[in-house]
C-alpha positions in Angstrom: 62.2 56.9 -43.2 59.1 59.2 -42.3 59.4 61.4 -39.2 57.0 59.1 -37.1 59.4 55.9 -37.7 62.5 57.9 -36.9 60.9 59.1 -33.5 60.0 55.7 -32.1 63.7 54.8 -33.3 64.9 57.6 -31.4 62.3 56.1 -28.5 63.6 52.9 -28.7 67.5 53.5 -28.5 66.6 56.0 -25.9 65.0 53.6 -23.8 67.4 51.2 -24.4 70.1 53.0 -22.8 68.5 54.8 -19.9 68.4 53.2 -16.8 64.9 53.7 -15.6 63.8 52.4 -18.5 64.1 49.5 -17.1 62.1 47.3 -14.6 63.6 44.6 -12.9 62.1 42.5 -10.3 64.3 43.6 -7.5 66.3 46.7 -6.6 69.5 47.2 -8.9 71.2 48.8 -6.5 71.2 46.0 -3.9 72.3 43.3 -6.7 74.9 40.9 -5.3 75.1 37.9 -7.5 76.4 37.6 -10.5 73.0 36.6 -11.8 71.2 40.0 -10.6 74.3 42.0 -11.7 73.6 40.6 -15.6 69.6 41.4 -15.4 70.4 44.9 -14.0 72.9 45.3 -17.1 71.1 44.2 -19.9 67.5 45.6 -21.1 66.2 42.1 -22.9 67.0 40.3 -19.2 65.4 43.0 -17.3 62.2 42.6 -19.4 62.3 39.4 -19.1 62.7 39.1 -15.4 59.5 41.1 -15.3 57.7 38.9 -17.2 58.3 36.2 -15.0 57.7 38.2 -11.7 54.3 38.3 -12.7 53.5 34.8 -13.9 
């Protein structure tokens, strides 16, 4: 692997698992439901939340 791949892998995983990172529709911190509670845990859900916040 040349450097530039292994510093967008590093990128990526670091991304992954930081938490603002991340950009939910609606404030983490507030979640109630079971439903919120998953998007705020996972990072492909979160995305995806996005996504359909701005449709």
């Amino acid at each position: 692997m040349n450097r530039t791949g292994g510093m967008v892998g590093l990128l990526g995983v670091l991304m992954t698992f930081s938490g603002g990172a991340r950009a939910q529709s609606f404030d983490c911190t507030k979640a109630t439901t079971p439903t919120e509670h998953a998007i705020s845990d996972s990072h492909t859900l979160s995305n995806l939340d996005m996504k359909m916040a701005t449709l």
